[in-house]
C-alpha positions in Angstrom: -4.1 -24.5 7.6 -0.3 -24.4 8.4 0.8 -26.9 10.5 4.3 -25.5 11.8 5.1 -22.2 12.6 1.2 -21.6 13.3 0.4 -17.8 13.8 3.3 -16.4 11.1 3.0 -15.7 7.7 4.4 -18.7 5.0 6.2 -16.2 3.0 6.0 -12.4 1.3 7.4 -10.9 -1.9 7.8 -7.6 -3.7 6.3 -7.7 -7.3 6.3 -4.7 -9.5 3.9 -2.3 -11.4 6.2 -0.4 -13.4 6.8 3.3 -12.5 4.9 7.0 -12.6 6.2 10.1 -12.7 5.3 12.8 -9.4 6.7 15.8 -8.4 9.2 15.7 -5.5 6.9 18.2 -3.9 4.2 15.4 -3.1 6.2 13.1 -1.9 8.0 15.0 0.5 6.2 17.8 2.4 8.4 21.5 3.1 11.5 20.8 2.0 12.1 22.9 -0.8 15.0 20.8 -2.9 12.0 18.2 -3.9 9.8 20.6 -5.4 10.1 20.8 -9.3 12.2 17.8 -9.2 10.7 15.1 -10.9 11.0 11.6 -9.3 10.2 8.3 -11.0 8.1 5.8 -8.7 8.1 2.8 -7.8 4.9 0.5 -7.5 5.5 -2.0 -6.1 2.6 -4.3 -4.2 3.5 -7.3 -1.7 2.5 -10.9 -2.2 1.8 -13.2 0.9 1.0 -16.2 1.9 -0.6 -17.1 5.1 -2.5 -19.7 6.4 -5.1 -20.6 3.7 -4.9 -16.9 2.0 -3.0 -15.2 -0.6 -2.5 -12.1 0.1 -2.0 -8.8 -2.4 -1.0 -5.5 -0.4 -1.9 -3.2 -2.8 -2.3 -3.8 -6.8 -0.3 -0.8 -8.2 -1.5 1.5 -10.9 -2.9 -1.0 -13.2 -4.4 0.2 -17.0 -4.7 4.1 -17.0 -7.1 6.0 -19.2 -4.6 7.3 -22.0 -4.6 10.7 -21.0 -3.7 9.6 -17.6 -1.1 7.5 -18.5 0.4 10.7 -20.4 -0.1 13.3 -17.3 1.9 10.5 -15.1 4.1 9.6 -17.3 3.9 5.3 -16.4 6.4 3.3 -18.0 6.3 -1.0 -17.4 8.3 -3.6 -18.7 6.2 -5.8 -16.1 3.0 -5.1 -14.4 1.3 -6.7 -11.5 -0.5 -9.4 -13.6 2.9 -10.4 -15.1 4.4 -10.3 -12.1 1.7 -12.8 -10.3 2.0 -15.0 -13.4 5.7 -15.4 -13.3 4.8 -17.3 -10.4 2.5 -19.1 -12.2 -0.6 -17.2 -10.1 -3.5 -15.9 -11.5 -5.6 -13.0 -10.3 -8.3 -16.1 -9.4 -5.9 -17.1 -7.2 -5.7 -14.2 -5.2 -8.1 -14.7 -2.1 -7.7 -11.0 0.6 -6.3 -7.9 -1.5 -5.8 -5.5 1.4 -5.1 -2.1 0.4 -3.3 1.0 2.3 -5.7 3.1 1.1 -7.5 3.8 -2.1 -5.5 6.2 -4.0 -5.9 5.2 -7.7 -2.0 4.2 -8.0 -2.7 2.0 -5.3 -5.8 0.2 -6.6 -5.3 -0.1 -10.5 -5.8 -3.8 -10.6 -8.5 -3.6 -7.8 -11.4 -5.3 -10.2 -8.8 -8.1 -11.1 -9.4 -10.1 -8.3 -13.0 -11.1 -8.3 -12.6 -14.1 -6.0 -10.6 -12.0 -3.2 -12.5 -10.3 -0.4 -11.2 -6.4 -0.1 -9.8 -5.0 3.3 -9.7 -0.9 3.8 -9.9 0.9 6.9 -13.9 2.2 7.0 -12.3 5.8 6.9 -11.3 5.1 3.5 -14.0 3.7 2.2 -16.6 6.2 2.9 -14.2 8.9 2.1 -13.7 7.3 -1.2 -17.0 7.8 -2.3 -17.0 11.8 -1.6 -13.5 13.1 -1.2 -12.5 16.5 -0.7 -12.0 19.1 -3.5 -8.4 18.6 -2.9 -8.1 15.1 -2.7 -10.7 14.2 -5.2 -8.2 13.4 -8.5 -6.6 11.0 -6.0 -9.3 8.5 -6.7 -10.1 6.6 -9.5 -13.7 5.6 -9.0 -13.3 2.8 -11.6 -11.0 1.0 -9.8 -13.2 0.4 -7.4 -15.8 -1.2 -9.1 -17.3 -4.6 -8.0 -14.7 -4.7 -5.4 -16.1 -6.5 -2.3 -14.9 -4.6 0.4 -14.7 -5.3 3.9 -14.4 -2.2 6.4 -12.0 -2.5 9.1 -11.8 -0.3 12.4 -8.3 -0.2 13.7 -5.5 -2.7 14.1 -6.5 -6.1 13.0 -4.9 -9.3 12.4 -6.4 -10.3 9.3 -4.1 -13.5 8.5 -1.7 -16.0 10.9 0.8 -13.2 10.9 -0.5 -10.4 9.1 -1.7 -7.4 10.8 -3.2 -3.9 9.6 -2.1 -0.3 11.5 -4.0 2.6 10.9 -1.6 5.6 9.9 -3.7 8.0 8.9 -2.8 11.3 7.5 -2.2 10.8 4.5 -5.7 10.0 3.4 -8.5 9.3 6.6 -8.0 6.0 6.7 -4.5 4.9 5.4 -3.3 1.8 6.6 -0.2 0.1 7.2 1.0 -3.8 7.1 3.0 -5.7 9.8 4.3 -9.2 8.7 5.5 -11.5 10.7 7.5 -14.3 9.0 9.6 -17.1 10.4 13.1 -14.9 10.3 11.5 -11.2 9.9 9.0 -8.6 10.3 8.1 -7.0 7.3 6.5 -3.7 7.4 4.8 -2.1 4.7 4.4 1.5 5.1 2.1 2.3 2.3 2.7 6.5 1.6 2.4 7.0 5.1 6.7 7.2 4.0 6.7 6.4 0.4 10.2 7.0 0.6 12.6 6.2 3.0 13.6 9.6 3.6 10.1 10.2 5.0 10.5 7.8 7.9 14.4 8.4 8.6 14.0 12.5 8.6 10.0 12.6 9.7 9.1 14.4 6.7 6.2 14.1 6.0 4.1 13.2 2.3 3.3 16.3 0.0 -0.4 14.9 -0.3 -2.0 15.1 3.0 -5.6 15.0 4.3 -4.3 15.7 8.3 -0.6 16.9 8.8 -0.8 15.9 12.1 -1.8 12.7 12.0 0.8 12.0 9.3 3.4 12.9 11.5 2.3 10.9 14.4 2.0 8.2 11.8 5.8 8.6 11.1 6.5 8.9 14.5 4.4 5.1 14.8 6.7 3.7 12.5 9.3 3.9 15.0 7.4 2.5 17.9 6.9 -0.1 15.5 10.5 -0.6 15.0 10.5 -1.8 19.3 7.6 -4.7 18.7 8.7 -8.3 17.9 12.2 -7.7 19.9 13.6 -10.8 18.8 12.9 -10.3 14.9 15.3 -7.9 12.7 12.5 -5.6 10.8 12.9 -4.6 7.2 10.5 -1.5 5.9 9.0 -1.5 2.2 8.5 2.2 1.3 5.8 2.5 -1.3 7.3 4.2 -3.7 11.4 3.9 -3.1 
């Protein structure tokens, strides 16, 4: 267990998944300059360490069925895997994978970690398994194979440090990460704003289970902004 700075995170990083290919249109809801304007994104999970966990927020778009990988146009010159073992970790290593939600970009290496329990919002979970017409080719049922997953109801601190905010809209049960280190907040928005200009103008994502409740989720993001006075805050967009 940590012995100084008890009830904070030991550190976070941004690793890297390579890149897909989306129309402007999905990531950025109504505003008409996106739309036929394709934009190459990022995927990008975040490794932390707190108290006895490693922690994976997300695990990118991992190994896509050919055809897939054609339609979405994924390019990597490092994946998530290569990314964990350039600091000399190993998907074994990996104890909590929490995910935002369980769009298949956002769960490709899901089955990878066989040692780490699996945090979603129970929202997600269930809606996984029989999604809407419309949000159906967002999940990959593959990638969640085997996963052991462990439903969560709300805001939670799962580690010293590390706290899950629903900010649903975007799917039912989309999630959020707070982390509080020892000189910052980190907050990981997940596609609640996968780009900053989701947050700073409150537009909201082009894929969208609730409109409404994506837009209070943006609007969250800057309550969130007033919590931990005393700590500057940095926000990770999913996909910037």
């Amino acid at each position: 267990m940590m012995e100084d700075n008890e009830g904070i995170a030991k550190m976070a990083r941004l690793l890297q998944d390579g890149t897909f290919q989306i129309d402007g249109g999905m990531l950025v809801y109504g505003v008409p300059k996106f739309y036929g304007k394709l934009i190459k994104a990022k995927l990008q999970p975040l490794y932390i360490e707190s108290g006895d966990e490693r922690i994976l927020v997300d695990t990118g778009i991992g190994d896509l069925p050919e055809k897939f990988e054609k339609i979405h146009g994924v390019e990597k010159k490092l994946s998530l895997l290569d990314s964990l073992k350039e600091m000399d970790l190993s998907p074994e290593d990996i104890t909590m994978v929490i995910n935002t939600h369980l769009h298949f970009d956002h769960t490709g290496y899901n089955r990878e970690f066989t040692n780490a329990v699996t945090l979603a919002q129970e929202a997600e979970i269930r809606y996984s398994a029989y999604p809407d017409r419309f949000q159906a080719g967002a999940y990959l049922q593959k990638n969640l194979e085997g996963s052991k997953f462990r439903g969560l109801v709300g805001e939670k601190e799962v580690a010293p440090g590390v706290t899950v905010l629903p900010t649903p809209g975007h799917s039912p049960g989309h999630q959020s990460i707070a982390v509080e280190l020892e000189d910052e907040v980190i907050i990981y928005t997940g596609d609640v704003s996968p780009l900053s200009i989701n947050h700073e103008k409150k537009w909201i994502v082009g894929i969208l289970y609730d409109p409404v409740d994506a837009l209070c989720s943006l609007e969250f993001l800057d309550e969130l902004s007033t919590w931990w006075p005393e700590k500057p805050k940095r926000f990770i967009y999913s996909h910037e």
